[in-house]
PDB file as gemmi writes it, atoms N, CA and C in Angstrom:
CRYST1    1.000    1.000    1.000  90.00  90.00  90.00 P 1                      
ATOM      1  N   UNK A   1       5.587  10.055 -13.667  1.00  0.00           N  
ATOM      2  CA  UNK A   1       6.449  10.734 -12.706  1.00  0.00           C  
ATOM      3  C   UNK A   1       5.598  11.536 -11.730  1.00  0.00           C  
ATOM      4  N   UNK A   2       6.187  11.692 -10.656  1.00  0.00           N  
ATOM      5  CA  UNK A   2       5.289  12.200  -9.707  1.00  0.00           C  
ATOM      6  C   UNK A   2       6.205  13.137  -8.815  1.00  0.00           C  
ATOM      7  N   UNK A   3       5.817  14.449  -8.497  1.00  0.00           N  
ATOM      8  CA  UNK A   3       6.588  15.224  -7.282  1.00  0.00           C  
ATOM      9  C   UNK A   3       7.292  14.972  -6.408  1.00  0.00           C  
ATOM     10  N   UNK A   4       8.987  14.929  -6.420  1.00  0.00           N  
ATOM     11  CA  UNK A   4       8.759  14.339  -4.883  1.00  0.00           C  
ATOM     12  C   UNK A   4       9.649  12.708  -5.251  1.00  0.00           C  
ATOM     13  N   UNK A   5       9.455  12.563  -5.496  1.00  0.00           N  
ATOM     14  CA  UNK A   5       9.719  10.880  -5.888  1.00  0.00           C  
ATOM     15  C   UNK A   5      10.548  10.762  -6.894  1.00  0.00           C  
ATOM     16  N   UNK A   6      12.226  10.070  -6.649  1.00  0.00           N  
ATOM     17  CA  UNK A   6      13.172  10.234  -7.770  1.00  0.00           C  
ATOM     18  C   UNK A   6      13.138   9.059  -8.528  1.00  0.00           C  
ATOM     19  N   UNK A   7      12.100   7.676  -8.634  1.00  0.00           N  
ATOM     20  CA  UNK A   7      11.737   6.871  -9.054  1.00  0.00           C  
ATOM     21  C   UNK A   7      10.449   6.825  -9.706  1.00  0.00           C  
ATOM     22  N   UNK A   8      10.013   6.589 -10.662  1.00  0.00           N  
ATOM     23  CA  UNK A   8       8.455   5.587 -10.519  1.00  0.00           C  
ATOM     24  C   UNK A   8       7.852   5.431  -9.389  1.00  0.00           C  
ATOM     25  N   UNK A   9       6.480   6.015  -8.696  1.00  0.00           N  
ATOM     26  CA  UNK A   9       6.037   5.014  -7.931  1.00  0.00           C  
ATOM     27  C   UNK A   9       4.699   4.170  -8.156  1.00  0.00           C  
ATOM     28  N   UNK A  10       4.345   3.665  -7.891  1.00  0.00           N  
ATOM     29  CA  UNK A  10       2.890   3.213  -7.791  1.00  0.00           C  
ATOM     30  C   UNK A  10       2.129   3.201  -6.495  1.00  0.00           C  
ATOM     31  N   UNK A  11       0.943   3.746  -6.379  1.00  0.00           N  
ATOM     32  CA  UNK A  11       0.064   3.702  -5.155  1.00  0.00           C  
ATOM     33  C   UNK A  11      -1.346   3.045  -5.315  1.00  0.00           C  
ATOM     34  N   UNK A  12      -1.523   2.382  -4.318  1.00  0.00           N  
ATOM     35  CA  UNK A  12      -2.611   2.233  -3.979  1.00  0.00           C  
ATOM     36  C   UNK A  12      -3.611   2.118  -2.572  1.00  0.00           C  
ATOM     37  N   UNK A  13      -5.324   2.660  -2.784  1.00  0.00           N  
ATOM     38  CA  UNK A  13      -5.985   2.567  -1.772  1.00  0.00           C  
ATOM     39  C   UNK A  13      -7.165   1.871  -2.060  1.00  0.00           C  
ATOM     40  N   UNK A  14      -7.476   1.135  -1.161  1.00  0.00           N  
ATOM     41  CA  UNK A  14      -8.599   0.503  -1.066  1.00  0.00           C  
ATOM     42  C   UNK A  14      -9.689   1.299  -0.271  1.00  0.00           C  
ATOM     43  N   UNK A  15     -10.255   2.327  -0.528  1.00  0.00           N  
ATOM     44  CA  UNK A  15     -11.177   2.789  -0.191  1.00  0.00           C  
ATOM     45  C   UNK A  15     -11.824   3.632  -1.222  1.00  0.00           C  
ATOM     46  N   UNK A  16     -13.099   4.118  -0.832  1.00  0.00           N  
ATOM     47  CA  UNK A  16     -14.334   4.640  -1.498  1.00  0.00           C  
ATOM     48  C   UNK A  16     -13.860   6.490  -1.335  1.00  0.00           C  
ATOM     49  N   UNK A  17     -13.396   6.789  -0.507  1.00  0.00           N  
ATOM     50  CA  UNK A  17     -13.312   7.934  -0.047  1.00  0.00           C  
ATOM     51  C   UNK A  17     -11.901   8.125   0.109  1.00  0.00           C  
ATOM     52  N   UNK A  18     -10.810   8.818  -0.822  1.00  0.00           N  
ATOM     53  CA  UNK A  18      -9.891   9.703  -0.370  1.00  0.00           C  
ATOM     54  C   UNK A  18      -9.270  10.275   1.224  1.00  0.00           C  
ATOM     55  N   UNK A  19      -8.496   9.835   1.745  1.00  0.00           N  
ATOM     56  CA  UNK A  19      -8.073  10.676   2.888  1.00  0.00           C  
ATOM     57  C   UNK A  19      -8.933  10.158   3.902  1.00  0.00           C  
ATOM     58  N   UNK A  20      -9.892   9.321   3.924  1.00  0.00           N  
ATOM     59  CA  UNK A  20     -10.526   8.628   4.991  1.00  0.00           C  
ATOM     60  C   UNK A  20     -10.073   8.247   6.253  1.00  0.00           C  
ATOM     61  N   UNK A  21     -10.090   8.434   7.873  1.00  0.00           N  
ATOM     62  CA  UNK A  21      -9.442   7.801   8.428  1.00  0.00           C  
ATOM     63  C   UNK A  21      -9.414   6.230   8.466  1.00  0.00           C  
ATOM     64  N   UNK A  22     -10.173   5.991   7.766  1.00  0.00           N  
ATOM     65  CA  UNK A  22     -10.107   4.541   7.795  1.00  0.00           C  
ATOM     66  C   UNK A  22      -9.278   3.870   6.716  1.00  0.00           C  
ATOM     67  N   UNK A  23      -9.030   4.463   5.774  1.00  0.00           N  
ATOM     68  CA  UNK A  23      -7.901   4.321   4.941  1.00  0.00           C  
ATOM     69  C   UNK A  23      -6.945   3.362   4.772  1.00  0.00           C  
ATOM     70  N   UNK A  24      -6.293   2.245   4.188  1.00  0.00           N  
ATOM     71  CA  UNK A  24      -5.748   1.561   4.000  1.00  0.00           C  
ATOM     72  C   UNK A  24      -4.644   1.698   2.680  1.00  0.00           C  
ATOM     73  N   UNK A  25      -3.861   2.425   2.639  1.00  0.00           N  
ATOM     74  CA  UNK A  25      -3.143   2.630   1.384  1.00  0.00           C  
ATOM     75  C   UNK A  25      -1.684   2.078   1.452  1.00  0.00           C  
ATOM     76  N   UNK A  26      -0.970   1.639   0.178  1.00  0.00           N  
ATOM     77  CA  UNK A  26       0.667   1.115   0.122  1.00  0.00           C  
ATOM     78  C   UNK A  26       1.275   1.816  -1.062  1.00  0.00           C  
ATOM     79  N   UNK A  27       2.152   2.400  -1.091  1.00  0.00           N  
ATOM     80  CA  UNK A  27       3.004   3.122  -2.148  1.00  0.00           C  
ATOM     81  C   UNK A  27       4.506   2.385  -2.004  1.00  0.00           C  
ATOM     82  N   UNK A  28       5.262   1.995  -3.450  1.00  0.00           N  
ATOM     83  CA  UNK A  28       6.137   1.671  -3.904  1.00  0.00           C  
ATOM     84  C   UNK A  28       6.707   1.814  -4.589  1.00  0.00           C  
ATOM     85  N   UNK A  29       7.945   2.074  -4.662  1.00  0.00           N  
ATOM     86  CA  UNK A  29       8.498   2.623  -5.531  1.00  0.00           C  
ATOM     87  C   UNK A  29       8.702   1.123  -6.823  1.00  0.00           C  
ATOM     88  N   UNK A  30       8.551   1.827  -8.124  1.00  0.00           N  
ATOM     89  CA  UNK A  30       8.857   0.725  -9.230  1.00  0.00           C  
ATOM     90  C   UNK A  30       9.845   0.159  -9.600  1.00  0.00           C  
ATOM     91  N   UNK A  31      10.846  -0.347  -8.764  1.00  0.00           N  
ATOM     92  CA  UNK A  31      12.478  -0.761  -8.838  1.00  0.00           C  
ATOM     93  C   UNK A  31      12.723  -1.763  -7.886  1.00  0.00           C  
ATOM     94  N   UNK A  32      13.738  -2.829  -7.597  1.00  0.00           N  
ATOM     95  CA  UNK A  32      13.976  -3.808  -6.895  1.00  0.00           C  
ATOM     96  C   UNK A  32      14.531  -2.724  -5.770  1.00  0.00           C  
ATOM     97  N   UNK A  33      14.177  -3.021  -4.368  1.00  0.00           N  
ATOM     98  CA  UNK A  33      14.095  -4.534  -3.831  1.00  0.00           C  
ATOM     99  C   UNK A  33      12.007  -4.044  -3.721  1.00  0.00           C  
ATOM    100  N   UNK A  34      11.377  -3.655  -4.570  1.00  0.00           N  
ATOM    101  CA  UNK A  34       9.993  -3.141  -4.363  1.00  0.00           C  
ATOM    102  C   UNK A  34       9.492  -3.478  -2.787  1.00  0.00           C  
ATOM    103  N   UNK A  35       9.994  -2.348  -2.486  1.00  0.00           N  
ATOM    104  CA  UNK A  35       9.486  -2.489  -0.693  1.00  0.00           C  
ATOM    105  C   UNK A  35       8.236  -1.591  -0.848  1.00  0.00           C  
ATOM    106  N   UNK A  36       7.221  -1.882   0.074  1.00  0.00           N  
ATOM    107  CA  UNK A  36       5.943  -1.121  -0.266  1.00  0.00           C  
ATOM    108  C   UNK A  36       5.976  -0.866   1.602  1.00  0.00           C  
ATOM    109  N   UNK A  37       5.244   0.564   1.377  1.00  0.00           N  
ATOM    110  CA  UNK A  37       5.167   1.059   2.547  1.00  0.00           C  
ATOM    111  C   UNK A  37       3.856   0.941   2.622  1.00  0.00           C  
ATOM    112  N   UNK A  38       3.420   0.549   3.676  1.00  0.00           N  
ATOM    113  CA  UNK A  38       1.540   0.282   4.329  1.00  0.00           C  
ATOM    114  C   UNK A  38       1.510   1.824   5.124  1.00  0.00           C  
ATOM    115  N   UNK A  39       0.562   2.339   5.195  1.00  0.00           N  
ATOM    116  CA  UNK A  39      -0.227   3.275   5.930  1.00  0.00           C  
ATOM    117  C   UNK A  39      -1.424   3.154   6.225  1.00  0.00           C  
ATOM    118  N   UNK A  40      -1.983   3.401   7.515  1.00  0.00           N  
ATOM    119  CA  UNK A  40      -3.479   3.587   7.702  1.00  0.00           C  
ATOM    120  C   UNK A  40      -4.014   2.265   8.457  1.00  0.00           C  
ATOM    121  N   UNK A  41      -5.428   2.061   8.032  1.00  0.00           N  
ATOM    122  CA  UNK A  41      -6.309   0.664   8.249  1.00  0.00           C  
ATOM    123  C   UNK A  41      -7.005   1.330   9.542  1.00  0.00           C  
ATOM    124  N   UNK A  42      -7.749   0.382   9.828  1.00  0.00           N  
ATOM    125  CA  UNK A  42      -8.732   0.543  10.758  1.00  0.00           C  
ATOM    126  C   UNK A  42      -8.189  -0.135  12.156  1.00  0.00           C  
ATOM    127  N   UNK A  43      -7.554  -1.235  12.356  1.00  0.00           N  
ATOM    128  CA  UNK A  43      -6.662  -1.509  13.300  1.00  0.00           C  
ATOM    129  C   UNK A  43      -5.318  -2.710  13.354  1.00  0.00           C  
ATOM    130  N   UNK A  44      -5.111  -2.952  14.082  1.00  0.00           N  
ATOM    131  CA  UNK A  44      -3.608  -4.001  13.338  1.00  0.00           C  
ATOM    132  C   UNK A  44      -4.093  -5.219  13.023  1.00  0.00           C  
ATOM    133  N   UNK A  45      -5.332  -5.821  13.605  1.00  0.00           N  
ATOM    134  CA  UNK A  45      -5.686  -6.979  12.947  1.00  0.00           C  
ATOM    135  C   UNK A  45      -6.106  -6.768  11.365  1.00  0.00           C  
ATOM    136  N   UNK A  46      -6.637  -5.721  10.978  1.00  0.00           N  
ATOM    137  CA  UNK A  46      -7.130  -5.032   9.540  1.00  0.00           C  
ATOM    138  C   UNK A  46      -5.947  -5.018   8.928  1.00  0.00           C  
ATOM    139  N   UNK A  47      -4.663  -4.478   8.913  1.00  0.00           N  
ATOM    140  CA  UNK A  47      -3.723  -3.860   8.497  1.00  0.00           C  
ATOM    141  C   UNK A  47      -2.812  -5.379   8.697  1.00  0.00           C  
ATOM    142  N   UNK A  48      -2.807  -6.715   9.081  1.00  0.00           N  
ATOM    143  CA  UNK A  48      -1.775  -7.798   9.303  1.00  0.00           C  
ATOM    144  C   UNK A  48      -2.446  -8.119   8.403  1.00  0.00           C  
ATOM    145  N   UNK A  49      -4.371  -8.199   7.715  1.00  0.00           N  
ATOM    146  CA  UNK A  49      -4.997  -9.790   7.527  1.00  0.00           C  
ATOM    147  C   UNK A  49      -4.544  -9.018   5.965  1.00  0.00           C  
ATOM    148  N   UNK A  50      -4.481  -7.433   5.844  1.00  0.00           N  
ATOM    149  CA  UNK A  50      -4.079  -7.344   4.375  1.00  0.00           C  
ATOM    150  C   UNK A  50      -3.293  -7.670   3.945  1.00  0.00           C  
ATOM    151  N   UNK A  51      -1.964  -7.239   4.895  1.00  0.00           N  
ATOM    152  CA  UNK A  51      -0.929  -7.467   4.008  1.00  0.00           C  
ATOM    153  C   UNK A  51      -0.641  -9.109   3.846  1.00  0.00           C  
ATOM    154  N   UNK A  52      -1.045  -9.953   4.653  1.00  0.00           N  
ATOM    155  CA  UNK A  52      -1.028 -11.492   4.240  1.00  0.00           C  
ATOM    156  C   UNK A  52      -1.880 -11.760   3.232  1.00  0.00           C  
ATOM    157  N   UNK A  53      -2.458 -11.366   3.026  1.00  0.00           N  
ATOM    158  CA  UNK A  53      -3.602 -11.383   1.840  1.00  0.00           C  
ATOM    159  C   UNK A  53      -2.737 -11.042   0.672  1.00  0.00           C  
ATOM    160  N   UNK A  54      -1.842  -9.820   0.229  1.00  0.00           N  
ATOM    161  CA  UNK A  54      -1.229  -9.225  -0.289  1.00  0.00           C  
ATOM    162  C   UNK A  54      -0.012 -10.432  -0.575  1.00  0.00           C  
ATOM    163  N   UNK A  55       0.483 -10.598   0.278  1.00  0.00           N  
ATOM    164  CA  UNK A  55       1.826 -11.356   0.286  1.00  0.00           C  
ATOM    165  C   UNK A  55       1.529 -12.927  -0.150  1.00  0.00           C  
ATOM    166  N   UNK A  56      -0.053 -13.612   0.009  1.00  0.00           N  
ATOM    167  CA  UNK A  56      -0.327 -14.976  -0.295  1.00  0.00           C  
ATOM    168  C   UNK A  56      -0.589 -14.776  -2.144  1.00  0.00           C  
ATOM    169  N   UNK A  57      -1.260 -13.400  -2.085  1.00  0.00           N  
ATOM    170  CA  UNK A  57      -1.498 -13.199  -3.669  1.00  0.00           C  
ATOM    171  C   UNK A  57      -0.752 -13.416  -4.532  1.00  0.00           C  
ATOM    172  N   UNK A  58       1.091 -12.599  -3.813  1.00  0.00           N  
ATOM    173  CA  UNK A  58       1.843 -12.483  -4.956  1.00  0.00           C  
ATOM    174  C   UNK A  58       2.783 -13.903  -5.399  1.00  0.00           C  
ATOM    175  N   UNK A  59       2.453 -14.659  -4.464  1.00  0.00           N  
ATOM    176  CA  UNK A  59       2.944 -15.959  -4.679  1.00  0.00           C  
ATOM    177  C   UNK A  59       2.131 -16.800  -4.833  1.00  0.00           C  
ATOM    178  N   UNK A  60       1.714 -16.708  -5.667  1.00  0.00           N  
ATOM    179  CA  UNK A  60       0.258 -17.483  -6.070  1.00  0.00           C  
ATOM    180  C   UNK A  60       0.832 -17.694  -7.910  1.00  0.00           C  
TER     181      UNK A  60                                                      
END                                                                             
């Protein structure tokens, strides 16, 4: 459980450094319809090639 959040969530970042502007992070809550919110990246080509990356994974 986490502050703030009337669900489960799960987060994650792909970076070395916390709070980075370069940052790439998605938080979701643990319940259907699991919509994940993207924040950050370095620019929209960075932030499209993940989440297709993301989205080819889970249907794999």
């Amino acid at each position: 459980d986490m502050p703030g959040y009337r669900e489960p969530v799960i987060m994650a970042a792909g970076t070395f450094v916390g709070g980075a502007s370069l940052e790439l992070t998605a938080d979701a809550p643990i319940k259907p319809p699991y919509i994940a919110y993207v924040q950050g990246g370095l620019t929209y080509e960075h932030i499209k090639l993940a989440v297709l990356r993301c989205i080819e994974e889970f249907y794999q």
